[in-house]
N, CA, C and O atoms as a GROMACS GRO file, in nm:
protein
  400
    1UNK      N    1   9.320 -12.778   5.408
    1UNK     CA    2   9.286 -12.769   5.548
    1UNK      C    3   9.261 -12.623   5.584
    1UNK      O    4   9.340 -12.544   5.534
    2UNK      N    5   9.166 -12.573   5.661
    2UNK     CA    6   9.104 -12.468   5.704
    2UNK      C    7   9.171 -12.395   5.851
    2UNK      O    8   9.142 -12.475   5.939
    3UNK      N    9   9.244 -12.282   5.912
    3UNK     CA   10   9.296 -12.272   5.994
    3UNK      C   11   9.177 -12.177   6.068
    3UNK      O   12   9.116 -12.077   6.029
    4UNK      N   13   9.174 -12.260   6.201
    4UNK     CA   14   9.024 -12.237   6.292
    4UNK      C   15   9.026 -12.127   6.337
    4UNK      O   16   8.968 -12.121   6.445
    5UNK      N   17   9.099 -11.970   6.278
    5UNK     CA   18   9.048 -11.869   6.287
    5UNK      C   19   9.140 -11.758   6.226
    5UNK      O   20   9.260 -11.788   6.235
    6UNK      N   21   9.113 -11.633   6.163
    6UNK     CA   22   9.237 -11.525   6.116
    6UNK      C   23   9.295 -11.485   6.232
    6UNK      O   24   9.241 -11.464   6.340
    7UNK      N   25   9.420 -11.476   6.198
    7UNK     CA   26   9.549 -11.395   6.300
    7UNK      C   27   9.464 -11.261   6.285
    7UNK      O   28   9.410 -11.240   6.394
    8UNK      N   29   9.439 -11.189   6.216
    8UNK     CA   30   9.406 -11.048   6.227
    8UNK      C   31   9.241 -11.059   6.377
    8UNK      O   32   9.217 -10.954   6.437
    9UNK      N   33   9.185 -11.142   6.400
    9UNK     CA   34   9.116 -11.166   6.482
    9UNK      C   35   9.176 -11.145   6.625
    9UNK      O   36   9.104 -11.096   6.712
   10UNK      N   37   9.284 -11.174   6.649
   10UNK     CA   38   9.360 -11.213   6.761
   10UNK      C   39   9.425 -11.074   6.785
   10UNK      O   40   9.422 -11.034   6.901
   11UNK      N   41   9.486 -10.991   6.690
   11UNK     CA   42   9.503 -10.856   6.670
   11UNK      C   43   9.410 -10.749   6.727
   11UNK      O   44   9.429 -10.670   6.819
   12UNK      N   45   9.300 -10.770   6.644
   12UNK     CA   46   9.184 -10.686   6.685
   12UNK      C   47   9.136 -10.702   6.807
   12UNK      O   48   9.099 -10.598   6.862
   13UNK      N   49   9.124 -10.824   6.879
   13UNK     CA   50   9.150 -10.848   7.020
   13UNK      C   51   9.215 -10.792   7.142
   13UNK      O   52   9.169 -10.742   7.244
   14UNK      N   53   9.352 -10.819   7.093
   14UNK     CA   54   9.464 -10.789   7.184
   14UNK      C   55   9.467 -10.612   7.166
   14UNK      O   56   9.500 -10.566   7.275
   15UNK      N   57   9.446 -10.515   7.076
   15UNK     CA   58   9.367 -10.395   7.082
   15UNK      C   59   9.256 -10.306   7.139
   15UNK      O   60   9.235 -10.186   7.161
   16UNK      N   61   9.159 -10.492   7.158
   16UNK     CA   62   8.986 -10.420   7.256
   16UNK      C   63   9.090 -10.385   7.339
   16UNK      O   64   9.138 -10.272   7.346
   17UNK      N   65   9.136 -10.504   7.418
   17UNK     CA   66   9.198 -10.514   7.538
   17UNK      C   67   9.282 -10.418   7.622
   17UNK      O   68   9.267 -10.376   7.737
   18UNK      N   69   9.399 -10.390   7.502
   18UNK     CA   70   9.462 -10.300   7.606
   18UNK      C   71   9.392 -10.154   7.572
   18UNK      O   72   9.398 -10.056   7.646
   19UNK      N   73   9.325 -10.159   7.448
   19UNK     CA   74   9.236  -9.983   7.486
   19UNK      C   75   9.130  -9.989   7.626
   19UNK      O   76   9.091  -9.886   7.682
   20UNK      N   77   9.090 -10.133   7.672
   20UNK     CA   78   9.012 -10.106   7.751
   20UNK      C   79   9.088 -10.113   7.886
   20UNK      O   80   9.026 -10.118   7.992
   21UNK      N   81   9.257 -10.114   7.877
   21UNK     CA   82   9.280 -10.130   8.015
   21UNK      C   83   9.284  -9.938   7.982
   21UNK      O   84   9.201  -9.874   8.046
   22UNK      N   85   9.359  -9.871   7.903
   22UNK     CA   86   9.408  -9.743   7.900
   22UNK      C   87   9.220  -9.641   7.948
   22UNK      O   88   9.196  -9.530   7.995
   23UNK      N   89   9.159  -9.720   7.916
   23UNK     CA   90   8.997  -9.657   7.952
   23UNK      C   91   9.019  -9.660   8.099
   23UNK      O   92   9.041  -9.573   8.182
   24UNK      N   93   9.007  -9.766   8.104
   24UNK     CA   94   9.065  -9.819   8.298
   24UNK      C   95   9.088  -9.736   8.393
   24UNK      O   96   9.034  -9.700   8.498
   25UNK      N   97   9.239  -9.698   8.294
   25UNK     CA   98   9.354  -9.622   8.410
   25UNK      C   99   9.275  -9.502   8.382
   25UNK      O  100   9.254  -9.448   8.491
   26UNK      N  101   9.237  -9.455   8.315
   26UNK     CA  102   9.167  -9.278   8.248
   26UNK      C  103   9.072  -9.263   8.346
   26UNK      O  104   9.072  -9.166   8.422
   27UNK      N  105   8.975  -9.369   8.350
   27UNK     CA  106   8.860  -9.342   8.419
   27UNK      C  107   8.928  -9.332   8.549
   27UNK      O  108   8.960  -9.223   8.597
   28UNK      N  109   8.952  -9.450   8.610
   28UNK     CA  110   9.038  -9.434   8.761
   28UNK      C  111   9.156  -9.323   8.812
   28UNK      O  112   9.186  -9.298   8.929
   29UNK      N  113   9.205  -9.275   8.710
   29UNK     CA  114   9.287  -9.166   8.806
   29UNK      C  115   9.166  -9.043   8.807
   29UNK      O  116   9.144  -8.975   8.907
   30UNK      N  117   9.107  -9.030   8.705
   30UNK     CA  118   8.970  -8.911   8.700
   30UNK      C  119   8.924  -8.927   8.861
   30UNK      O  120   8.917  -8.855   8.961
   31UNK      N  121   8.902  -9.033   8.832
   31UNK     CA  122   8.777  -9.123   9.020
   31UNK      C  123   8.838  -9.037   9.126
   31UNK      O  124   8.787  -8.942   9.185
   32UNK      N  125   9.005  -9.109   9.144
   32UNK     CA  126   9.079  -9.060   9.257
   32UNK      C  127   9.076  -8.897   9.202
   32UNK      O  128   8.982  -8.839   9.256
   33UNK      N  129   9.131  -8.833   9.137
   33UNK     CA  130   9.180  -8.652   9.135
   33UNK      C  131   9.010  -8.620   9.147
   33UNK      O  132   8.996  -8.498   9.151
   34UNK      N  133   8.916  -8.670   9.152
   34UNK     CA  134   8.802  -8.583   9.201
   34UNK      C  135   8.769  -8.594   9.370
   34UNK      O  136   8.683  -8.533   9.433
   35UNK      N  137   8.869  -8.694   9.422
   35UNK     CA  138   8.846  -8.700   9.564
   35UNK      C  139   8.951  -8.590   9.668
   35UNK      O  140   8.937  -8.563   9.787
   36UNK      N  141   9.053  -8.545   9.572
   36UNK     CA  142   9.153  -8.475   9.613
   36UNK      C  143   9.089  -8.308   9.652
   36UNK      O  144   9.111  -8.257   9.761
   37UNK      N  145   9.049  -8.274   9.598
   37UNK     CA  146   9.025  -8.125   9.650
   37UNK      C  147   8.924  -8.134   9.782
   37UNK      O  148   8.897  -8.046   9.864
   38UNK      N  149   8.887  -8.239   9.777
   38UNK     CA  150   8.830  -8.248   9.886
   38UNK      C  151   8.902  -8.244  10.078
   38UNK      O  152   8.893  -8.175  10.179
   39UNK      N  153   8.985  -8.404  10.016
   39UNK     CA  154   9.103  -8.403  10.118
   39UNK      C  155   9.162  -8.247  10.177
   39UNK      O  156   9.165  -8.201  10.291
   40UNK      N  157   9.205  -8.188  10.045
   40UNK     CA  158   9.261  -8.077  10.066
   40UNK      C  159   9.190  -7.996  10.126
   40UNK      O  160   9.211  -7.982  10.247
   41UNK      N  161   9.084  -7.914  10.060
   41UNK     CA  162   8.986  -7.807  10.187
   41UNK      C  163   8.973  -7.911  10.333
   41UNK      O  164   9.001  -7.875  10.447
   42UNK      N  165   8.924  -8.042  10.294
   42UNK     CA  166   8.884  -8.068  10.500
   42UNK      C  167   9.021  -8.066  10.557
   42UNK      O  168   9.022  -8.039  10.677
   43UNK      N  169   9.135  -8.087  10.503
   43UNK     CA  170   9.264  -8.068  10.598
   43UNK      C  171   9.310  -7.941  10.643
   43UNK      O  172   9.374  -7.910  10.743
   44UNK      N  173   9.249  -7.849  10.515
   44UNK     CA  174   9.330  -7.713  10.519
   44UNK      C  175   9.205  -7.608  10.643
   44UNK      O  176   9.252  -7.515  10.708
   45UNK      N  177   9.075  -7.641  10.653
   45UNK     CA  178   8.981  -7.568  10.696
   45UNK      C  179   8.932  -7.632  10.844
   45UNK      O  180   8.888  -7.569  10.940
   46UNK      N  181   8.951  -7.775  10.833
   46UNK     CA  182   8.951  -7.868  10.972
   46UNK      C  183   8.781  -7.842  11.014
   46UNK      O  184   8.738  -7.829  11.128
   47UNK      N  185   8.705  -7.838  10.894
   47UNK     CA  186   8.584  -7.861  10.926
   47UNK      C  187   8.498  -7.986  10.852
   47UNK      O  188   8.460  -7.988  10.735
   48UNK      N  189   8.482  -8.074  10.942
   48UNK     CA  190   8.454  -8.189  10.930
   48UNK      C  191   8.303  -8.225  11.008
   48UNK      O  192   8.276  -8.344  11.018
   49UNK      N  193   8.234  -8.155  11.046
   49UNK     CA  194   8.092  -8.177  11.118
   49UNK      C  195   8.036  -8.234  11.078
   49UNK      O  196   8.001  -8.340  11.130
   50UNK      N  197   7.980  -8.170  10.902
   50UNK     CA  198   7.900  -8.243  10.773
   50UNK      C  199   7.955  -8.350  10.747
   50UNK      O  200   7.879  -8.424  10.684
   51UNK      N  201   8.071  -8.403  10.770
   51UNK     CA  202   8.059  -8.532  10.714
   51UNK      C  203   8.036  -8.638  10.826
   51UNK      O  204   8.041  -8.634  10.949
   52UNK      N  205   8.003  -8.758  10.714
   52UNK     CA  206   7.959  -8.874  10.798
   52UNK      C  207   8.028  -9.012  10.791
   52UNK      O  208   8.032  -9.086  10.692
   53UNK      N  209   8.092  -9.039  10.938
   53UNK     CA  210   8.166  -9.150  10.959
   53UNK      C  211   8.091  -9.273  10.897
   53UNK      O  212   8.158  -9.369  10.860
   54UNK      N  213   7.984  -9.274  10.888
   54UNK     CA  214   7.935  -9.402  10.841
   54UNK      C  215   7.965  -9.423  10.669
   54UNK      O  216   7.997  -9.520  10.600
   55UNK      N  217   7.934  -9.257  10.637
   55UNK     CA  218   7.955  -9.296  10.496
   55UNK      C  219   8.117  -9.304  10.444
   55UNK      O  220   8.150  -9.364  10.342
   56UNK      N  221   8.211  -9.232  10.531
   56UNK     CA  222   8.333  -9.291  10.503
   56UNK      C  223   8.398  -9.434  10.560
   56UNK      O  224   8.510  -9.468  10.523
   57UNK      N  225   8.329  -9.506  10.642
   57UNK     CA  226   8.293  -9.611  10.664
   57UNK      C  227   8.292  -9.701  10.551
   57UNK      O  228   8.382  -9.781  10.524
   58UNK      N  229   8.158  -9.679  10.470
   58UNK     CA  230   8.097  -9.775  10.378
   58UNK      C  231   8.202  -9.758  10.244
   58UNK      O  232   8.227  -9.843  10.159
   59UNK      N  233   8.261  -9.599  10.256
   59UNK     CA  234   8.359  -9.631  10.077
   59UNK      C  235   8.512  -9.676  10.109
   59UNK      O  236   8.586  -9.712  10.017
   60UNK      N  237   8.554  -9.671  10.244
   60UNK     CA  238   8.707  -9.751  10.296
   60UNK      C  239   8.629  -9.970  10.243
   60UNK      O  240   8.665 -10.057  10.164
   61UNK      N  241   8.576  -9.963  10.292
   61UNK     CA  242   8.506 -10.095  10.316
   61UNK      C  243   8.476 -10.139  10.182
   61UNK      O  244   8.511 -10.253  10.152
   62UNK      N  245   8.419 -10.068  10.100
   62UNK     CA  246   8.404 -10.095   9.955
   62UNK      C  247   8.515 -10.090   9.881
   62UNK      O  248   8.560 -10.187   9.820
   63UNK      N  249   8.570  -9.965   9.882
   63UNK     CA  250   8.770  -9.963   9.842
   63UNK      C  251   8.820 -10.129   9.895
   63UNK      O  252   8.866 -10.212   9.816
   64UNK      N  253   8.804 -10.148  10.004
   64UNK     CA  254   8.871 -10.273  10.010
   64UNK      C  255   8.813 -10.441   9.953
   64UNK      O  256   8.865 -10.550   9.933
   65UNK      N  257   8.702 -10.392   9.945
   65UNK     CA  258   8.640 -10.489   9.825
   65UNK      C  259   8.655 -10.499   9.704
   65UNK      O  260   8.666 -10.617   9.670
   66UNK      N  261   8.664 -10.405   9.593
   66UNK     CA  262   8.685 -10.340   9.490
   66UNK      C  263   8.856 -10.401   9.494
   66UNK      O  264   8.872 -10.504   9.429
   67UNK      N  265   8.942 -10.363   9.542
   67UNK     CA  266   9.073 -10.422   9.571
   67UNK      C  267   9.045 -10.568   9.562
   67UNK      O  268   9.089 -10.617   9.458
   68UNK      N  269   9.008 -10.619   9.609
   68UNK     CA  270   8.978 -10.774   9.625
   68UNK      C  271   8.960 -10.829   9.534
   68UNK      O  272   9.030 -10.919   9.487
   69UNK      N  273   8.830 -10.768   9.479
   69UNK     CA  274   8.764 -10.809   9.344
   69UNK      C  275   8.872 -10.831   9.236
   69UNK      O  276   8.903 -10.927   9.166
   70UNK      N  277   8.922 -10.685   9.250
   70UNK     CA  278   9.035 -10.613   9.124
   70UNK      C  279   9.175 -10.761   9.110
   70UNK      O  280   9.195 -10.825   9.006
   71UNK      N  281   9.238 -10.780   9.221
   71UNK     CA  282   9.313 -10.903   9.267
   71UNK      C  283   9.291 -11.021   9.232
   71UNK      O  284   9.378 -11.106   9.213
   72UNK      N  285   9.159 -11.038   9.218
   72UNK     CA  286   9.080 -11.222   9.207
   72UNK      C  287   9.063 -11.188   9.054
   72UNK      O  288   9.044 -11.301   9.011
   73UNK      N  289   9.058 -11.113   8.956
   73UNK     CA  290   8.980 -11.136   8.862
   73UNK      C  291   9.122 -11.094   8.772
   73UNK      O  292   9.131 -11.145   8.660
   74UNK      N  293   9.286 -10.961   8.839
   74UNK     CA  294   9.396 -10.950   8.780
   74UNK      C  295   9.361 -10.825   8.680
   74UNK      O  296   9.408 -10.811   8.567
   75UNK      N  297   9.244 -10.715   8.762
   75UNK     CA  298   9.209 -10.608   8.671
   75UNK      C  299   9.284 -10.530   8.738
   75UNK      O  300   9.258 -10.500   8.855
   76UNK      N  301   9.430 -10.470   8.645
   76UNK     CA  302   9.486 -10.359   8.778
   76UNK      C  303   9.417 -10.239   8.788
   76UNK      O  304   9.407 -10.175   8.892
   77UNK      N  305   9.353 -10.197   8.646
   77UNK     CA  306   9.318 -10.026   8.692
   77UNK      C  307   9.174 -10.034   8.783
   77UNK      O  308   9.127  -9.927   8.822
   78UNK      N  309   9.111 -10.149   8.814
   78UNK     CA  310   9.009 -10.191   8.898
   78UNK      C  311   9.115 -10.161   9.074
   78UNK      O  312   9.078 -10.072   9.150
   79UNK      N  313   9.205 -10.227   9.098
   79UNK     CA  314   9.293 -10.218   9.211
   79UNK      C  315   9.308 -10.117   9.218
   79UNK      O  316   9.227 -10.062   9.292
   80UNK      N  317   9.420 -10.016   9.150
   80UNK     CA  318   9.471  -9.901   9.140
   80UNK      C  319   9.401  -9.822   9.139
   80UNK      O  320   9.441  -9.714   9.183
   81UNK      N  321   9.299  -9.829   9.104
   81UNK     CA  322   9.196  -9.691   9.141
   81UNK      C  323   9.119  -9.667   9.276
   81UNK      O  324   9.082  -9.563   9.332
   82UNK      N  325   9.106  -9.832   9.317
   82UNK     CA  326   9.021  -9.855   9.496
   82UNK      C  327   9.149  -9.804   9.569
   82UNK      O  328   9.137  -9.705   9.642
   83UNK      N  329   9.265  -9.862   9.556
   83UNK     CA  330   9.373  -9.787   9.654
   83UNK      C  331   9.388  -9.718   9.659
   83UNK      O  332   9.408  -9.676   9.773
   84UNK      N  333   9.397  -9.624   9.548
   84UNK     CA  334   9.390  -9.457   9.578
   84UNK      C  335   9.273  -9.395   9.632
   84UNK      O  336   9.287  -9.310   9.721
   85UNK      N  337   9.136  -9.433   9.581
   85UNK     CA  338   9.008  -9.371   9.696
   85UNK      C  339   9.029  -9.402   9.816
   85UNK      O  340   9.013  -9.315   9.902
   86UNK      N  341   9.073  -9.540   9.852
   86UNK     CA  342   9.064  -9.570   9.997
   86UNK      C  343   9.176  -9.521  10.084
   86UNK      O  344   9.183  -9.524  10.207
   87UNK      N  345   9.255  -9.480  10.002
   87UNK     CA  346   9.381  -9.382  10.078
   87UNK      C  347   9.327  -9.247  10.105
   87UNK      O  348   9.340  -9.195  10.216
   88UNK      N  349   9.260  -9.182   9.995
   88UNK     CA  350   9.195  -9.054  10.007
   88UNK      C  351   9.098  -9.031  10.138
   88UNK      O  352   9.100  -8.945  10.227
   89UNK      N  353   8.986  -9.178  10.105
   89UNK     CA  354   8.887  -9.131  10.192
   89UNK      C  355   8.942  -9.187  10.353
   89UNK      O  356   8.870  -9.175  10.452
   90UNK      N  357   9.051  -9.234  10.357
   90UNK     CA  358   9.088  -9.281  10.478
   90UNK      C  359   9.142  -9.118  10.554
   90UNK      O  360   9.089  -9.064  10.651
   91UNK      N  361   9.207  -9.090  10.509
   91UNK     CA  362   9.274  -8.939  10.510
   91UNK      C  363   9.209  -8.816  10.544
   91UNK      O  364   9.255  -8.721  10.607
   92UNK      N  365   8.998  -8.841  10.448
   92UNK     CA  366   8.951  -8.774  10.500
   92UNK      C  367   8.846  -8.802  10.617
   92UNK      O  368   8.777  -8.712  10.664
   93UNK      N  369   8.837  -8.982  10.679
   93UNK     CA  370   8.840  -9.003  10.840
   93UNK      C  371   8.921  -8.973  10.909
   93UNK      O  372   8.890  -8.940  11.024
   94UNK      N  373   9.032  -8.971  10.875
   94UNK     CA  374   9.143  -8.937  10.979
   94UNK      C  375   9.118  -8.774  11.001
   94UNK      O  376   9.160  -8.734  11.109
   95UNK      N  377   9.073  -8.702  10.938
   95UNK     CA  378   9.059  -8.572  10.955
   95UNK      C  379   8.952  -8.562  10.998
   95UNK      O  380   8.934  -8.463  11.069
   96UNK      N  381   8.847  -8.644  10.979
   96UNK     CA  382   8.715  -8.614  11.090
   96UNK      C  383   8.735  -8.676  11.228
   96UNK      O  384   8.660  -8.615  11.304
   97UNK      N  385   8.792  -8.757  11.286
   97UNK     CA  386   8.851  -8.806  11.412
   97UNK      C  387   8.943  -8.723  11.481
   97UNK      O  388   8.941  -8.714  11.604
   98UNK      N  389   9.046  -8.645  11.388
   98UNK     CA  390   9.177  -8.539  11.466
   98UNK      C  391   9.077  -8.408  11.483
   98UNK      O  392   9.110  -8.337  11.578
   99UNK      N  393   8.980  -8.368  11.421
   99UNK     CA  394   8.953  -8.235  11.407
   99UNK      C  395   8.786  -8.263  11.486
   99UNK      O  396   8.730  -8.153  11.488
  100UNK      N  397   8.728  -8.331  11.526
  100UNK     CA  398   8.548  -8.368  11.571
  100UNK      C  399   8.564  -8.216  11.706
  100UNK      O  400   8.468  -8.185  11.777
   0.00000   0.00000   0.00000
């Protein structure tokens, strides 16, 4: 009798997998720490003119989609990475609203 596939298959698998969650988290904390120096100068300089409510608008709104997505499908570094932009870029509306 023939067994319907090698264990070493299932191995090499369970390997894509979690190298592609550790890609995940790599790529996503990169995402968020490139939104941070930003936060930081518009809080620290309180000049906020150039930016545009609509476009921090559209990436809170997408962050919370991306979350959604990340939730329905059980991809955490998909979640974990929208919550941290959408915390960031919320932080840097809140600084274009306190400072206009």
């Amino acid at each position: 009798m023939h067994c319907p596939g090698p264990p070493q298959r299932l191995t090499t698998l369970r390997r894509s997998t979690i190298l592609a969650a550790y890609v995940g988290y790599a790529a996503g904390f990169l995402t968020v720490a490139s939104y941070v120096p930003q936060v930081v100068r518009t809080w620290r300089t309180k000049e906020t003119k150039d930016l545009s409510y609509g476009m921090f608008g559209l990436l809170v709104t997408a962050a919370a989609l991306w979350i959604t997505y990340g939730a329905l499908s059980s991809q955490w570094p998909v979640i974990a990475t929208n919550v941290g932009c959408g915390v960031l870029n919320v932080a840097i509306l809140a600084a274009k609203i306190r400072f206009r």
